[in-house]
C-alpha positions in Angstrom: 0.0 0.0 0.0 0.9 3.6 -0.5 0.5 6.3 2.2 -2.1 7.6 -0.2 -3.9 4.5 0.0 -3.6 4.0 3.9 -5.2 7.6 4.3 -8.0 6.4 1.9 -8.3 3.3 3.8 -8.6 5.3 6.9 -11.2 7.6 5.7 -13.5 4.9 5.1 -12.6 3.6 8.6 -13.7 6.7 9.8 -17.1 6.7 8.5 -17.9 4.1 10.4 -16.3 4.1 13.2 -16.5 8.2 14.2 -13.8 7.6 17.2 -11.1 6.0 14.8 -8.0 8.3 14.6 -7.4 8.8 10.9 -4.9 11.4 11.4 -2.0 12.6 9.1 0.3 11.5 12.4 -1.7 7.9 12.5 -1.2 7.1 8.6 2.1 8.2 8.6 2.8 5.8 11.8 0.8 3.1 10.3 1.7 2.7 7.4 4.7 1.1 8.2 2.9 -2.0 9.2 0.9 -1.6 6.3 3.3 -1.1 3.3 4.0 -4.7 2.2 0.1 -5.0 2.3 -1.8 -5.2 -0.8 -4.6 -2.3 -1.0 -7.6 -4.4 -2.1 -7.2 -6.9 0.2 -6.9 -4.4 3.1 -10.0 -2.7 1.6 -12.2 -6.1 1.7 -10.9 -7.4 4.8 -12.7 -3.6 6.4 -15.1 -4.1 4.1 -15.8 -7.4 6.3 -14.7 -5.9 9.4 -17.4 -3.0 9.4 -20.1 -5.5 9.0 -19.7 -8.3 12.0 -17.9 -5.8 14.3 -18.3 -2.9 16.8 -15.0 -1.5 17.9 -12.5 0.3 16.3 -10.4 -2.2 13.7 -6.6 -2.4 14.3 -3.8 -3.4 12.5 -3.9 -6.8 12.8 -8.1 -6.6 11.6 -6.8 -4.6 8.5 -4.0 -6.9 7.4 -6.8 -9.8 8.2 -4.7 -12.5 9.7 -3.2 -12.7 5.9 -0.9 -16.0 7.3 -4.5 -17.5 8.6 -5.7 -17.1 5.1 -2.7 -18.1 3.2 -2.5 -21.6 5.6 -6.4 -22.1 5.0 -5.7 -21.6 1.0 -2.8 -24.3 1.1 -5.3 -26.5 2.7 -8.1 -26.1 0.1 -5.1 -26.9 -2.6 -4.0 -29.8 -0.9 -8.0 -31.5 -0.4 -8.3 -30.9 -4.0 -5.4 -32.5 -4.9 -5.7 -35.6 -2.6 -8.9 -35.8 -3.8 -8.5 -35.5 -7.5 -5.7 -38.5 -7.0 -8.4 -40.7 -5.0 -10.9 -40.0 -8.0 -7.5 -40.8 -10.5 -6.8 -43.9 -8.6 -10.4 -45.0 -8.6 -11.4 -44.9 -12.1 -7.8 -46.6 -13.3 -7.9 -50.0 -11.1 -4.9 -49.0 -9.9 -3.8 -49.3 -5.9 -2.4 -45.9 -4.7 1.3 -45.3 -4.6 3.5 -48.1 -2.2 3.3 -46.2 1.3 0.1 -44.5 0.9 -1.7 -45.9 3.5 0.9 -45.9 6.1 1.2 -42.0 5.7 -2.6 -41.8 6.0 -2.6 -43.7 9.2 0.9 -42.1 10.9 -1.1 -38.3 10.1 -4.3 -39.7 11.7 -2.1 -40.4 14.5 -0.7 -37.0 14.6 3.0 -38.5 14.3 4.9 -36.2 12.0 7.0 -36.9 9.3 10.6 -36.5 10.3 
């Protein structure tokens, strides 16, 4: 994000929450924490924000837990790829890879792969 953006950001922040400080000072402060941050996502993750919540968002609500999102987007990928092999492995006949189940059974275990 620019500082151009962060102060744009904050505006709309502002309308909604009257108490926010949207200050030159608190942009300029800000947007250190902020400037690594893509502006649309910050802008959706508000947009969310203003509707389930009542106080004041802070850095961590604008940058939306972005590691919490990325983690739960690797997890989609990998269910769709497990499941696209099951679906591979049952049309073709063909027993899954030597090891397969093993793995399946250490993970339900919660034993790690070291």
């Amino acid at each position: 994000m620019e500082v151009v953006e962060v102060a744009q950001l904050y505006r709309e922040i502002k309308k909604h929450f009257p108490f926010f400080d949207a200050s030159v000072e608190k942009v300029k402060a800000d947007y250190k924490y902020l400037k690594d941050f893509p502006a649309e996502t910050a802008q959706e993750n508000i947009d969310r924000y203003i509707l389930t919540e009542t106080v004041e968002p802070k850095i961590a609500n604008i940058r939306g837990r972005l590691g919490d999102l990325q983690d739960s987007q690797r997890s989609k990928e990998a269910a769709a790829e497990h499941f696209a092999n099951l679906d591979e492995w049952g049309s073709s006949d063909k027993p899954p890879p030597e090891g397969y189940w093993e793995t399946v059974k250490r993970k339900l275990r919660g034993e790690t792969d070291a």
